[in-house]
N, C-alpha and C positions, 0 to 999 in steps of 0.2 A: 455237171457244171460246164459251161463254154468257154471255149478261151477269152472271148470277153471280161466274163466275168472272174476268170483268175488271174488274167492282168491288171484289172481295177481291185480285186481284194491285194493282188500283189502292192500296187502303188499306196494302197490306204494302210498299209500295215508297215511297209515299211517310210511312209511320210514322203516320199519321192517318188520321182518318174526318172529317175537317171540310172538307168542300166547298169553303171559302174560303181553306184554308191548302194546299191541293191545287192550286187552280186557279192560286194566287200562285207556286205550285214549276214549275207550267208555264206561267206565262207568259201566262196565258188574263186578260185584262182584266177586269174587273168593274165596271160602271160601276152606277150608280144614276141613274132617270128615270124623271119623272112618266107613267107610263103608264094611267091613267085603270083602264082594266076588265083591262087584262093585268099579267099575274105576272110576265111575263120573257120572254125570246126568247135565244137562243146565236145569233152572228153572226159569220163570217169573212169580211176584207175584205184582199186584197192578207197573205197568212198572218197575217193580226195575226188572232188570235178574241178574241172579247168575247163577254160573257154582259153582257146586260142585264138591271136586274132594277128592279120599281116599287117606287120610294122610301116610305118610310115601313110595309114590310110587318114583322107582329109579328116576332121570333126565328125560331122556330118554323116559322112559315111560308115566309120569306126563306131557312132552311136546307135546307129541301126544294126549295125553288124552285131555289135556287143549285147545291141535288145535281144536279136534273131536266137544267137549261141541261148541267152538266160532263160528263153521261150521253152529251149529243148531241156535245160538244166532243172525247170520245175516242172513244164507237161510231161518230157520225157527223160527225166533221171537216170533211166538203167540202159538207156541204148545211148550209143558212141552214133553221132550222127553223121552223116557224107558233109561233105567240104563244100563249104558255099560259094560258090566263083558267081563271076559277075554276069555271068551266063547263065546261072540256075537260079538266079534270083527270082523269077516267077515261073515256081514249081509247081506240078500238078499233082506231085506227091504229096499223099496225105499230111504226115507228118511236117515237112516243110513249110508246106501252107498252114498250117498251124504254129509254128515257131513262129513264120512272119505276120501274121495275124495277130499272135502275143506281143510282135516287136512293133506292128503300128498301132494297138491297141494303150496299149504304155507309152507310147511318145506322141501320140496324137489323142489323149484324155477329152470326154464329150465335153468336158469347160470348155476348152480352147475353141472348140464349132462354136459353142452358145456363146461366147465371148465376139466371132468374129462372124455372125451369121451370114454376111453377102462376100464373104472373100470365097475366091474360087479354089479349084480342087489344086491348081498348081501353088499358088500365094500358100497354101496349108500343108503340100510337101514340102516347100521350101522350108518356111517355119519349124515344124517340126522332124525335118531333114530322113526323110521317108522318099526312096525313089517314087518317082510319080509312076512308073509302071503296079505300083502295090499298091496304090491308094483305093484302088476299088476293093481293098479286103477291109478297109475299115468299115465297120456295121454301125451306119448315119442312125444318128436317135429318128422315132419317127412316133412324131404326138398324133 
């Protein structure tokens, strides 16, 4: 199965696309802290997971962040991931690229394209608040 496709069984199971009403149905903590230059880290300790995330980040950003962490919390459960700064945001590591793949795959759902067919690739990260540097990991429907 692709990350695609476990971010959309994610979203249909649990009736959402909101990263933090997702991670509340499983149980996954969410803490907020001062983390200086980092965005956030996903961390499992004794099966409790946490998704850490730095306090005070816009909407916007905080919901990508928190998609990114929940990426790592269902693709990759048993690894304590590196720290996502605002610098690593487009990673060429494997694993990475795949959390964030799950985090624009879940915040930018193929409705919202077929809802808004002639809006452009910026109008669509804005919308679904996804830096526009990631938006070419989203996988465009193609009939």
């Amino acid at each position: 199965m692709n990350v695609k496709q476990i971010a959309t069984m994610t979203a249909d199971k649990y009736h959402t696309h909101s990263p933090f009403d997702i991670a509340d149905r499983r149980g996954v903590r969410i803490i907020y802290s001062p983390l200086k230059s980092v965005l956030g880290y996903y961390t499992r300790y004794k099966r409790i997971q946490c998704i850490i995330l730095q306090e005070g980040l816009p909407y916007p950003l905080r919901r990508f962040v928190c998609a990114h962490e929940l990426g790592h919390s269902i693709c990759h459960a048993d690894l304590n991931t590196q720290w996502l700064k605002v610098n690593t945001l487009v990673s060429t590591d494997r694993i990475e690229r795949e959390a964030s793949t799950f985090a624009v795959e879940l915040l930018l759902p193929d409705q919202i394209l077929l809802t808004y067919p002639d809006s452009s690739v910026e109008f669509m990260a804005k919308l679904s608040g996804i830096p526009l540097a990631l938006m070419e990991l989203k996988k465009f429907i193609q009939y």
